[in-house]
C-alpha positions, 0 to 999 in steps of 0.5 A: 379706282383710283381716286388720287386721279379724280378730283374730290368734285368729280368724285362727289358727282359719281357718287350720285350718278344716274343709272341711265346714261342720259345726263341732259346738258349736265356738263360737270356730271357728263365729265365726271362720267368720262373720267370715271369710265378712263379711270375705272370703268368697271367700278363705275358699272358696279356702281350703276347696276347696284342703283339699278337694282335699288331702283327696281326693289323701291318701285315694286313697293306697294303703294297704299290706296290713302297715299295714292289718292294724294297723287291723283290730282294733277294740280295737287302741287299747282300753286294757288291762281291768286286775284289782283286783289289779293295781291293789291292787298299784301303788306309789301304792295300796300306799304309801296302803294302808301309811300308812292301817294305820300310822294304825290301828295307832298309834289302836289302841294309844293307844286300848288304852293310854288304856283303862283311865286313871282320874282321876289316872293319868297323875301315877301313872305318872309317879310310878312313874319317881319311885319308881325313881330315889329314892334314901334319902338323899332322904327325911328320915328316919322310924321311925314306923307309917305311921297316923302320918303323916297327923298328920306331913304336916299339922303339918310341912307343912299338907297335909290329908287325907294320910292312910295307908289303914288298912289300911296303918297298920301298916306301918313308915316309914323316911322320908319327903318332900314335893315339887313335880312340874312341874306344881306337884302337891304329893306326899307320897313315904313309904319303908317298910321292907316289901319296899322298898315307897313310899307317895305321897300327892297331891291329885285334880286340881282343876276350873276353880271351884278344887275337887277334882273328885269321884272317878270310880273306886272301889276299886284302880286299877292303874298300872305301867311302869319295872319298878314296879307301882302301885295307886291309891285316892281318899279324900275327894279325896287319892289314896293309892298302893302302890308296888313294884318288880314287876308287878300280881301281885306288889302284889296280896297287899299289898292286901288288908287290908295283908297282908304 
């Protein structure tokens, strides 16, 4: 045969070719036969009546009886039906499993902490960090009703509209401040002598026109975390917030009407 006219992968093909002339839909051994059978068709022949006759002398070997009761069984090579326990509990499905509930676990508590967010809450809390760490050297120092305060913040530093609740007007200033948080949130900071209480005041924040936007919540909204409880309310685009050392239940009283 000439090989210089049959492609070394054709070649490879012949080599292995079947000793019937069923090939199925084999395409590249079907065309390795066709060019085999143009090129030299009688060497193809002697090479399939020598497997032939290959294949004869295999299948009259005996088979011994302990070997052919390891073919017995139809299902000897059947794979093993596992349950869907077993699978629950390979290594790859309990990792993916234990990924998927930390995911849910860590939406559900954002979610849960984000719940009940209002428009200004998340400088409320950090104010309440702001609150703990103030010290009353930091405050210029004020002895004073709180309803007097709007009129202080403005003539000594032209904020507007920061202004005490009335219902808090009678409460007693010690000190007071104003300072910027990092975000630029300018923020008025009142130390009261009432229960080591403090007041801050600070604007709502502003839209994309440079106007306050309009207060999405009425009433008292609460804050709390550093061990300090917080009560939030807009007015004409000033939030005003109580704050004290304690939880919700201890700020309560103080709320309504600004009773001690």
């Amino acid at each position: 045969m000439k090989r210089s006219r049959i492609s070394r992968h054709k070649r490879a093909l012949m080599q292995c070719a079947p000793i019937t002339e069923a090939v199925d839909n084999d395409r590249a051994m079907i065309s390795a036969l066709k060019r085999a059978k143009a090129v030299n068709a009688e060497e193809l022949d002697r090479q399939q009546h020598f497997d032939r006759a290959i294949a004869a002398i295999v299948g009259n070997i005996p088979i011994p009886p302990e070997i052919e009761q390891w073919f017995a069984s139809e299902n000897l090579l059947a794979g093993e039906k596992r349950s869907w326990i077993k699978t629950a509990l390979q290594p790859a499905i309990l990792a993916i499993g234990l990924a998927l509930l930390v995911m849910a676990a860590i939406f559900v508590f954002t979610f849960m902490e984000h719940l009940h967010d209002f428009p200004g809450s998340a400088i409320a809390k950090k104010l309440l960090v702001v609150a703990k760490s103030t010290r009353r050297s930091q405050f210029e120092t004020l002895n004073t009703d709180a309803i007097n305060l709007g009129d202080y913040f403005f003539m000594k530093y032209q904020l507007e509209q920061f202004e005490v609740q009335m219902g808090f007007a009678d409460f007693r200033a010690t000190g007071a401040r104003v300072f910027e948080d990092e975000d630029g949130h300018r923020i008025a900071q009142v130390g009261l002598a009432e229960s080591g209480m403090q007041f801050f005041l600070f604007g709502a924040e502003r839209g994309s026109n440079g106007h306050s936007r309009a207060p999405e919540f009425s009433g008292w909204q609460y804050v709390e975390g550093e061990g300090w409880a917080g009560a939030v309310q807009e007015h004409n685009g000033v939030y005003f917030m109580v704050a004290m050392r304690g939880s919700k239940q201890d700020l309560e009283p103080y709320l309504s009407q600004g009773k001690r």
